[in-house]
N, C-alpha and C positions, 0 to 999 in steps of 0.2 A: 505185360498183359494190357491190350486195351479195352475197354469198358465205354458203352455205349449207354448214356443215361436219358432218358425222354423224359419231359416236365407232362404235368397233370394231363389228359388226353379228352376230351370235353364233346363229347355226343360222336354222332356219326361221321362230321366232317373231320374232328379230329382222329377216330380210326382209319377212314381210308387214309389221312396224309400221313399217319404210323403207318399203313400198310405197305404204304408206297415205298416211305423211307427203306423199308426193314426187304420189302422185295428188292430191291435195287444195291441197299449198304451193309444189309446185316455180313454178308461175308469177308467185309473190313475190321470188323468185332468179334474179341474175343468171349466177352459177357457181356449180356443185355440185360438193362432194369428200367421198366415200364412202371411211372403211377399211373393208376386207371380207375382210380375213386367217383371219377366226374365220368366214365367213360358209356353208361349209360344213359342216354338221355339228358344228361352234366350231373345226373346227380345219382350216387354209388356204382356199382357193376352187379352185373347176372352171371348165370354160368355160362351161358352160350360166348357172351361178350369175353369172358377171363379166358375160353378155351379158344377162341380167334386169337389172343393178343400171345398164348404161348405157342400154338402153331406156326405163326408167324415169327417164332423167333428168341423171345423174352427169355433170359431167365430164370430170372423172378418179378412178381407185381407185386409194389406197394400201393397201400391204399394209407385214407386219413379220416378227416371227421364224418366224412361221407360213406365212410365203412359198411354200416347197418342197412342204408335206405333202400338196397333190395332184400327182400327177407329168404328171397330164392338160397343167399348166400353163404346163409349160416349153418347151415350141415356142409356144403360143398368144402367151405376153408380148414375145416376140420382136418377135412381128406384131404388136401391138398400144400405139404406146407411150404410151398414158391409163391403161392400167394400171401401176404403177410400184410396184419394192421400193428398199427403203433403201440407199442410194448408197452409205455405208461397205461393201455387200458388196463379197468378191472380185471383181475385173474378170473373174472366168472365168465365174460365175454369169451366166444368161439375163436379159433385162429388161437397162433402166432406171431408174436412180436419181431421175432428174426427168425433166418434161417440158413444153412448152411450147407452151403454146392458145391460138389468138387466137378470140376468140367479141365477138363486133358489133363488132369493129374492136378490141378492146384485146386487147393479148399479156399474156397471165398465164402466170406460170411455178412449177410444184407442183414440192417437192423431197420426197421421204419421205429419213430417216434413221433410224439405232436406236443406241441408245443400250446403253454399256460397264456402268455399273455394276450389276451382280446382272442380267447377261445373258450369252450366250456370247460365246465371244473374237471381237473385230472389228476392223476398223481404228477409227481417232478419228473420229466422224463431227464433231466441230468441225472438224480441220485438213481433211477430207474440205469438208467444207463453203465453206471461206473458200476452197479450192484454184477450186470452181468459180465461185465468185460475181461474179466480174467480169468471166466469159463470157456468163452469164446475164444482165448488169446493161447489156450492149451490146446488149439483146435491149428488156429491159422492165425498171421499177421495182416493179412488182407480184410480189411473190415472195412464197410460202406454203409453209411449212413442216410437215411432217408429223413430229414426233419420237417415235420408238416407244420408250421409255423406260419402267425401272421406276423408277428414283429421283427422287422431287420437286428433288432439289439439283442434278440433274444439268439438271432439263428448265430448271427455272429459271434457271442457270445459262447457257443454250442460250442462253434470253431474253435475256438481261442481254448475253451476246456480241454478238446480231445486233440486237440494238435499233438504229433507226435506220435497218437494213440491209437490211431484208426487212419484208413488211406484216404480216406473222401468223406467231407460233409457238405452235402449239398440240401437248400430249401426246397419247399415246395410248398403251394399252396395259394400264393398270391395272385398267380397265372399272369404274372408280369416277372419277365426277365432281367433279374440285373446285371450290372457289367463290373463287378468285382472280383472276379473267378480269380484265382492267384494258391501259389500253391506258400502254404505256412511257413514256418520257421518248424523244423521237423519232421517235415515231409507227409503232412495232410492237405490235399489236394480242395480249395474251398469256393463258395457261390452262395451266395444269400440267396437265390431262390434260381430254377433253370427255366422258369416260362408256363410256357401251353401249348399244347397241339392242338387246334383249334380253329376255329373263325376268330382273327383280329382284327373285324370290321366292328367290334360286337364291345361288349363290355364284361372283361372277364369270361369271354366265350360265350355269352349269352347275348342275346339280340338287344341293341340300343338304344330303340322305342320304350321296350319295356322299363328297363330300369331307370330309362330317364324322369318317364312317367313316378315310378317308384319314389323316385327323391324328390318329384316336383308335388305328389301329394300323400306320402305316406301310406298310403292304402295298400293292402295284400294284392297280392299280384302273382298271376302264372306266367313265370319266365319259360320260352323256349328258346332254344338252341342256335346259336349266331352261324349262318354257314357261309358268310362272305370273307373272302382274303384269307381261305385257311395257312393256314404254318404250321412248321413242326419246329420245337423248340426243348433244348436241351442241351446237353455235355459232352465232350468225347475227354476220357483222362487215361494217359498212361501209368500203370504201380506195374514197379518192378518185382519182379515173382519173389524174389527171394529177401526180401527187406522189408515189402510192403511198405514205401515209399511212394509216395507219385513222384514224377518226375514233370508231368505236362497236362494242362488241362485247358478248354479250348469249348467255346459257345458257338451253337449249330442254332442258326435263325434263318430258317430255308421255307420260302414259299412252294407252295404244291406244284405250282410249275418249273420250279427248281431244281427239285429233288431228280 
């Protein structure tokens, strides 16, 4: 089974270079998983935006800290559970933590989580984690993880936990792609973070005036949306259907005239 994973998706530039991708690749994919937190404007998603990125193809969207910041959202993810936020949220919050799809006959099961360090206060999304895994594991062996993380040790960390445990743990959050992707001892398929779909002329998808400004004098500031040099950036990982193993995983850093 391949699986087609897209890092954070960051305003308008970053959906058309998803769109393009997924017009053009999605028929090389078995399963697709879109975050699209940032994918309004960079900062959370609406409904109109979450119903483009599934017609296109996804299927399922995670989101992260940027969950809430449309308020459109929160009756919508109710009803919808392919869209899902990070299971360490409060049980009072709307949504879904994971969820779980069968598509040609195999059940896969997508977890989002977020991660504590240099984030706001949450529950442990580890103990969060292990609480549910062996509800899910009477379901399917196929489980993918979405960790919304800023610290490299922490995500890594995540890895090193669930190795063995789950097919794929990948970051997200940083909207900088690292270049550690490797599959574990166990057979979890790992990557500290898979990028941005985005303008990376910009900083973190967002334009480079501004935030430069921002550091040079501290002052509150409207960031808009970076639309120069977009990319589309993320994962492609093979798990064998019947083991839930990966066996192969591989980083997709393609400019919009690439694709």
């Amino acid at each position: 089974m391949k699986f087609l994973i897209i890092g954070d998706v960051v305003g308008e530039p970053g959906r058309n270079t998803l769109f393009k991708f997924l017009e053009k690749r999605k028929k090389n994919y078995d399963f697709i998983i879109v975050n699209g937190e940032n994918s309004a404007g960079g900062f959370g998603i609406n409904i109109k935006i979450a119903e483009q990125i599934f017609s296109r193809g996804a299927d399922v969207i995670t989101l992260g800290n940027h969950s809430w910041d449309k308020k459109e959202i929160y009756p919508y993810i109710n009803n919808h559970k392919n869209l899902i936020r990070p299971i360490n949220f409060s049980k009072e919050a709307p949504g879904n933590g994971y969820t779980m799809v069968e598509k040609n006959g195999v059940k896969v099961a997508v977890i989002n989580a977020q991660g504590k360090i240099f984030m706001p206060p949450i529950a442990c999304p580890f103990l969060t984690i292990e609480e549910i895994l062996p509800e899910i594991k009477k379901e399917t062996d196929i489980i993918v993880l979405d960790f919304h993380a800023e610290a490299t040790s922490e995500k890594q960390a995540m890895g090193w936990n669930l190795t063995g445990k789950v097919s794929v743990v990948y970051g997200t959050h940083t909207h900088t792609q690292t270049a550690d992707e490797r599959i574990l001892p166990g057979g979890t398929a790992f990557i500290s973070d898979v990028g941005m779909t985005g303008g990376h002329d910009g900083v973190l998808g967002m334009n480079k005036k501004e935030s430069i400004q921002k550091f040079k004098d501290g002052m509150p500031n409207r960031y808009s949306v970076c639309k120069e040099n977009p990319k589309i950036n993320g994962i492609e990982v093979e798990v064998n259907e019947k083991t839930g193993k990966a066996v192969a995983i591989k980083r997709i850093n393609m400019s919009y005239d690439e694709i």
